[in-house]
Every structure is written in structure tokens, then in C-alpha cells.
N, C-alpha and C positions, 0 to 999 in steps of 0.2 A: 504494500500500500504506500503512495506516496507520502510524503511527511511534507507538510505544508510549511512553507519558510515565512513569516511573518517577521515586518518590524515593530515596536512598540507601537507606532502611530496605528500599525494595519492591527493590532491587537487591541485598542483601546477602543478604536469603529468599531471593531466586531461586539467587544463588550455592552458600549455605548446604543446601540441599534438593538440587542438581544434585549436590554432593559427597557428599553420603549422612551430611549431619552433623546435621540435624533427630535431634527424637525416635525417629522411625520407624526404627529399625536396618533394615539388610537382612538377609536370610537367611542367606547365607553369602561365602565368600571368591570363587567364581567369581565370584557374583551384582555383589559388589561390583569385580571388576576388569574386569568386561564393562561395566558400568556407567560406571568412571571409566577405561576402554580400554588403562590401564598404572599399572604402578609403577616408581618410578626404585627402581633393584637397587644402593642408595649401603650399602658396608658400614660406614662409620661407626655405632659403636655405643656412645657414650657411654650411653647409657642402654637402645638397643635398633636392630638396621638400623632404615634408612626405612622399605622396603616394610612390617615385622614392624607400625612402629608404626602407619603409614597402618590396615591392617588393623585390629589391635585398638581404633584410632578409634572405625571404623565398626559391628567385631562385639561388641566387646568381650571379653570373658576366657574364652568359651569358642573364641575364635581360637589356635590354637598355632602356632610358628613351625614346627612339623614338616609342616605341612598344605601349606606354598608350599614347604618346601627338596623335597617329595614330587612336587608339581604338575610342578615344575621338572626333576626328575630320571625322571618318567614324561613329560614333556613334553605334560602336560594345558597346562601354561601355555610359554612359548616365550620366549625371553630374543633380545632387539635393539637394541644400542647401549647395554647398560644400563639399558634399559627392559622390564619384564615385563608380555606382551601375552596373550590369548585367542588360542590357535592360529588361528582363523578367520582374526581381522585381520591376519594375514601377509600374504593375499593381496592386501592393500588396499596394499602396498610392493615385489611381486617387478617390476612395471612400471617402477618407478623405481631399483631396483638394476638394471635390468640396462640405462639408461641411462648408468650410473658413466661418469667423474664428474660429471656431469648433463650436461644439456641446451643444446645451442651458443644464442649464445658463453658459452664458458668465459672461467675469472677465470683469472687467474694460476695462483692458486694451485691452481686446480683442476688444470689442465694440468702444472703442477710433481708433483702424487699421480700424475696418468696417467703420465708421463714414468719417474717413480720403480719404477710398477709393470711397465711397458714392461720397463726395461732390467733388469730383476730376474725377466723371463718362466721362466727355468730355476727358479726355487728358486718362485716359485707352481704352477709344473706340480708339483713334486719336494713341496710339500706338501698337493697334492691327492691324487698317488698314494698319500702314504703313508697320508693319511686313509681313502682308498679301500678301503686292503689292511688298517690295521689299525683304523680310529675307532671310535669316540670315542676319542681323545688329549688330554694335556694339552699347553700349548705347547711344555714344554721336550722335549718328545720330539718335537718337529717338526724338520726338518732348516734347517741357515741354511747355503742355498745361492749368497745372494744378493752377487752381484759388487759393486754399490754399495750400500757402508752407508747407513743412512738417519741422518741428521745434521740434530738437534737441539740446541736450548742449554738445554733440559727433560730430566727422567730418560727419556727414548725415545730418547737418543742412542747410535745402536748397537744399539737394540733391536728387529732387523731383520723376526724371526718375528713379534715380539708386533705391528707395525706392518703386516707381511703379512697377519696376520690380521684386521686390523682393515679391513683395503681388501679382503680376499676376503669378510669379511659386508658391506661396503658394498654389493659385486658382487654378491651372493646367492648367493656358489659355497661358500658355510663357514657354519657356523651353530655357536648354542652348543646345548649337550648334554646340561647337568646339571653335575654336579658329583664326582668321585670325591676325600673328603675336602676338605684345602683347596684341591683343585685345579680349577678350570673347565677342562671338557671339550670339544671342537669336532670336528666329525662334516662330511660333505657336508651343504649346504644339502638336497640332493633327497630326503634320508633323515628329516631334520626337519620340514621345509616342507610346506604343504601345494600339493596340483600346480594349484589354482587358480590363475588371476592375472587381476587386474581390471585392464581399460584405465585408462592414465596419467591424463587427465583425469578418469576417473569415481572413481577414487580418491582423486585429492585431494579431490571435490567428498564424497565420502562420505566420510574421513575429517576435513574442516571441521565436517560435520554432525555426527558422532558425538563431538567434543571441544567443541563447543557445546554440546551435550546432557549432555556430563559435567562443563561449565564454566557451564553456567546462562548466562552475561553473559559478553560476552568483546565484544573490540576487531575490527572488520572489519580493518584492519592495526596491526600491531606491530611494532614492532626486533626482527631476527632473533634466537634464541633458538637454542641448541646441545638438540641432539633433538628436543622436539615444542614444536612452534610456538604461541605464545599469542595467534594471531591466527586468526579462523575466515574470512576472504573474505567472503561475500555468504550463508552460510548462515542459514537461521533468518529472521529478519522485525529492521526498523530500531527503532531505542530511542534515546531521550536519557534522559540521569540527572540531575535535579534538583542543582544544586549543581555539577557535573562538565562540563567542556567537549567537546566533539566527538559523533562516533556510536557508536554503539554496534549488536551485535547481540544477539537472544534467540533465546531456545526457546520460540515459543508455550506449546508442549504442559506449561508448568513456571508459566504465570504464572495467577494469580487462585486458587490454591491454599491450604486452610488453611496456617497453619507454626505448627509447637509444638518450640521452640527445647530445648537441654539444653547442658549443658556436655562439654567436650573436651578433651584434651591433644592438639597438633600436632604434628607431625615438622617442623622448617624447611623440609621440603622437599615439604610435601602442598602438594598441587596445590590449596589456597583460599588460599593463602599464596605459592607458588612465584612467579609475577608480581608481582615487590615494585610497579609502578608500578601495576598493576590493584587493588594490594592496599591502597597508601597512598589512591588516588583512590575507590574505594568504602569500606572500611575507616576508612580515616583513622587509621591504625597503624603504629605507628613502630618496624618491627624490620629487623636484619640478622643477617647468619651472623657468630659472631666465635670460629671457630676458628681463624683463620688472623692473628687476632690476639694482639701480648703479653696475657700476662693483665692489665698494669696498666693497660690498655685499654680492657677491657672493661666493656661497662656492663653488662649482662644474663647472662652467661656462655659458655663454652665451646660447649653445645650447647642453648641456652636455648630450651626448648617455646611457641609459642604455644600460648596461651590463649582458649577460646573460649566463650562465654558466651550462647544465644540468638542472635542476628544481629550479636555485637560481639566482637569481638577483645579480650578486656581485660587482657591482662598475661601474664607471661613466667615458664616456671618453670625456673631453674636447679638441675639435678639430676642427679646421675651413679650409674648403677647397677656399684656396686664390687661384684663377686661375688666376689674373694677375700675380702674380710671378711665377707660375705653380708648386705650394706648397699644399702639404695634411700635415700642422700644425699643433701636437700634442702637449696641452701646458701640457697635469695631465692626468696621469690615476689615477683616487681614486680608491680605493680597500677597500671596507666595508668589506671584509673578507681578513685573508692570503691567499693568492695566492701559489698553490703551484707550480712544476715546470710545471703539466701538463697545468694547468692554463692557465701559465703566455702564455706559449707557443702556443695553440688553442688561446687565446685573441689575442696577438701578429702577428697569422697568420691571423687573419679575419682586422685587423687594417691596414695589407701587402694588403690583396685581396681587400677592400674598396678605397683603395688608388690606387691602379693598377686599378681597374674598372671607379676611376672617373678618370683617365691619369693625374697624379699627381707626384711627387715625395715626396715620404713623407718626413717628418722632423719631428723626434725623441725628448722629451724633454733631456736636457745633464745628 
């Protein structure tokens, strides 16, 4: 098979086009999550959730956040693990839940969740039935029946239901439901799910393809990653990237393609970005998350937007949407690169259309 020679730039279009950040908008919000196969459902909302910002990325300002809390709550779209999927592709995972906790040999730690859930079989039966008789429910009206606490030195210590439920959607026997207020709701899996299920092996193989396809370039292995893996196995056809050590895979179907670049504000956590090591090695971008940092720390801010400009990353914008004062607060635009007038001006305008879509007035640093 040929191995396809790319430079950074031919690698960064592929990237950029497979995440729906070219010119070319997509249609709508299904169009766009069938496409990129999920959204992480992170509620941090300095300036707006992830999923809401991912979205109006790609749609722009005719996207409302009412369109995904709708999706969710009619269950057009399907929530797992914190990730929000196209109902279809559920079935590409009930194979592997109902291996829980995977596949022999188990680690440690694996057998340590089995064990836990083992000796706690009374209070997972006692929270199926009441699903059964009454779901959707929220946690706290779940019963905690369970004889061994589950003991943590994180806030899950003692938090027996919430941690039952997170091993009963591992299983595929609970699923989430929507939402009533601020409360996430959780139903029987059978009631949500759909009753397809794709063999073990053809789903992974189909889901490597289908996160290739929404990742343009991706790594055949990578360091394990908590939910969805940034590594595609043997999907797609082999690549090296000019500049960059090792292999690489693509997506035919995505290379020798016009690109007509535009600018963007990022979520830290959209998926062109989410891979910091994939993201420094084609990119050549230098960010992190620093919320979890002192502020006198930080260099970039609390929840600082990548910036996307064409086929380059160029700079970070710290901005907090106060909606008690009814303020879209600009404290820094960093600028890793100069800016030049076209720039300044597409960044400027997308910082205007962000701020006018959350009904904000913005405020300018002096």
C-alpha cells in the first residue's frame, strides 16, 4: 500500500476539513455530530458548555443551545460516558458493555469494579427495579442499598448510587434520559438503546474508521485516553508527516481536496485540539487547560479559546461570559503569531458574532 507523504500544512487541511472547521459550514447540528460521532457533555461554562461551543464552531449563530438540550431530552441524540452520540452508534458499544469489565485478563483494577459491583448485587437489582416501575429518575431518588460503601480519597467517597450508576451504563443495563431541570435522568438501557448490536471486533474496527474520518490524521497507537481513544489501529491507509517522527494514518476519501480556510473560536476541548501531543506535533501550539490552576499562574487564562486561523492555531482568547452584568468580557487576546490586518479583522469579527449569539455586550480589553 502506498504510504502517503504529507507536509505539516497538507496535514493540518486534512485535520482542519475532517473537523468541519474549513469555510464550508455544515448544515446542521445532527449533520455535524454524525460527522464528528460525539460531543464531550463538559458543563463548564465560562463563556459557554463545550458541546454548545463545538456546535456554534461549526454552525454558527443560527445554532441555539435549545436544539441539543431538545435532541437530548427526545433522545434524537443519546448521552454515554459524557459523551453525546447519534443514537445509531450505540450499537457500535452494546458488545463491549456487556463484556464489563472487559475482556480476560483483567487488570487489577478492573476486577476491584467487578468485585465492588459483585458484593453490592442487592442494591443494582433494587435500582433496576425501581427504574423499571418508575424511570426516568434522577439519582437521588435511587435507592442506596448497597452493603459496601465505595471508598475513594476523591469526592465519590461514599457516593454509592452515583458510582452504581456509572458501572450499570458501563454494563448497558442504565442509560441516561434527558434531563428534568438540573437534574440528569437515567431510564433502563432497553428503553433508550437501540436493540441492534454489532459484533465486538466489527465495532471497534468500525468505530477506528468512523473517528478517522472525523479526525482526518490520527496516530495508529496512542496512550490510553479516558472515553474515546485518539488512536485509530490500522484504519484508513499509512502516512508520514514531513517534519514529525513515526506513522501515521489517513482518510483517503479527505486528501487532495480544495481547503478554503476561515477563522474560529475553540472550546479547549474540541476535538482539533483535545490531543495536546497530536496537537503540538502537527500544530506546533502551545496550549493547556488552566483552570485548575492559581490565577497567578496562569498565562493564557481560566478558560482560554483556541484560536484558529486557516490551517494554524494562532492564539488564545481569554474571555468570560458574565451574564449577571450582561457582559461578553475580553481580558487578552495572545497572539502566538503576528497578526496581520486580515487577521486581526476575521478574529475580531467571530469575537463580535460569539458575543451577539450569547446576547451579550461585549467589552473590549483598553
Amino acid at each position: 500500500m502506498t504510504v502517503h507523504e504529507l507536509s505539516r500544512g497538507d496535514a493540518r487541511r486534512l485535520a482542519v476539513r475532517a473537523q468541519l472547521l474549513d469555510a464550508h459550514r455544515p448544515s446542521g447540528m445532527f449533520d455535524v455530530v454524525r460527522r464528528l460521532t460525539l460531543l464531550q457533555n463538559d458543563p463548564t461554562s465560562a463563556v459557554v458548555p463545550s458541546a454548545d461551543l463545538v456546535l456554534w464552531s461549526r454552525l454558527g449563530s443560527s445554532y441555539s443551545p435549545a436544539h441539543l438540550r431538545d435532541a437530548l431530552d427526545e433522545q434524537t441524540l443519546l448521552e454515554l460516558h459524557g459523551l453525546i452520540r447519534p443514537p445509531e452508534d450505540l450499537a457500535l458499544y452494546r458488545a463491549e458493555m456487556a463484556e464489563w469489565p472487559g475482556r480476560p485478563p483483567l487488570r487489577d483494577w478492573q476486577e476491584g469494579l467487578r468485585d465492588w459491583v459483585d458484593a453490592n448485587r442487592g442494591c443494582r437489582l433494587d435500582i433496576l427495579a425501581r427504574l423499571r416501575a418508575d424511570g426516568p429518575l434522577p439519582a437521588r431518588e435511587l435507592p442506596d442499598t448497597c452493603v459496601v460503601p465505595w471508598r475513594s480519597s476523591g469526592w465519590t467517597n461514599d457516593r454509592n448510587v452515583r458510582k452504581m450508576i456509572d458501572f450499570l451504563v458501563q454494563r448497558g443495563e442504565v442509560a441516561a434520559a434527558g434531563r428534568r431541570g438540573a437534574d440528569r435522568l437515567w431510564d433502563l438501557a432497553e428503553r433508550v438503546y437501540p436493540d441492534e448490536v454489532v459484533p465486538y471486533e466489527e465495532a471497534l474496527r468500525i468505530r477506528d474508521e468512523r473517528r478517522l474520518r472525523a479526525l482526518g490524521i490520527a496516530r495508529p497507537r496512542a496512550p490510553e485516553s479516558p472515553g474515546e481513544p485518539n488512536d485509530v489501529r490500522v484504519a484508513g491507509e499509512p502516512a508520514v508527516v514531513e517534519g514529525v517522527k513515526g506513522q501515521w494514518r489517513v482518510d483517503p476519501e479527505l486528501l487532495d481536496r480544495a481547503f478554503t480556510g476561515r477563522a474560529a473560536l475553540l472550546s479547549p476541548l474540541d476535538r482539533l485540539v483535545y490531543d495536546r501531543r497530536r496537537m503540538t506535533e502537527l500544530f506546533e501550539y502551545d496550549y493547556q487547560m488552566e483552570m485548575y490552576k492559581p490565577a497567578a499562574k496562569r498565562r493564557w487564562g481560566y478558560w482560554a479559546l483556541p484560536i484558529l486561523y486557516g490551517d494554524r492555531l494562532v492564539g488564545k482568547l481569554d474571555a468570560t461570559a458574565d451574564r449577571r452584568a450582561g457582559v461578553f468580557r475580553v481580558d487578552a487576546i495572545h497572539r502566538d503569531v503576528p497578526f496581520t490586518r486580515a487577521m486581526t479583522s476575521a478574529v475580531r469579527h467571530e469575537i463580535e458574532e460569539l458575543a451577539d449569539w450569547l446576547r451579550l455586550t461585549l467589552a473590549l480589553p483598553s
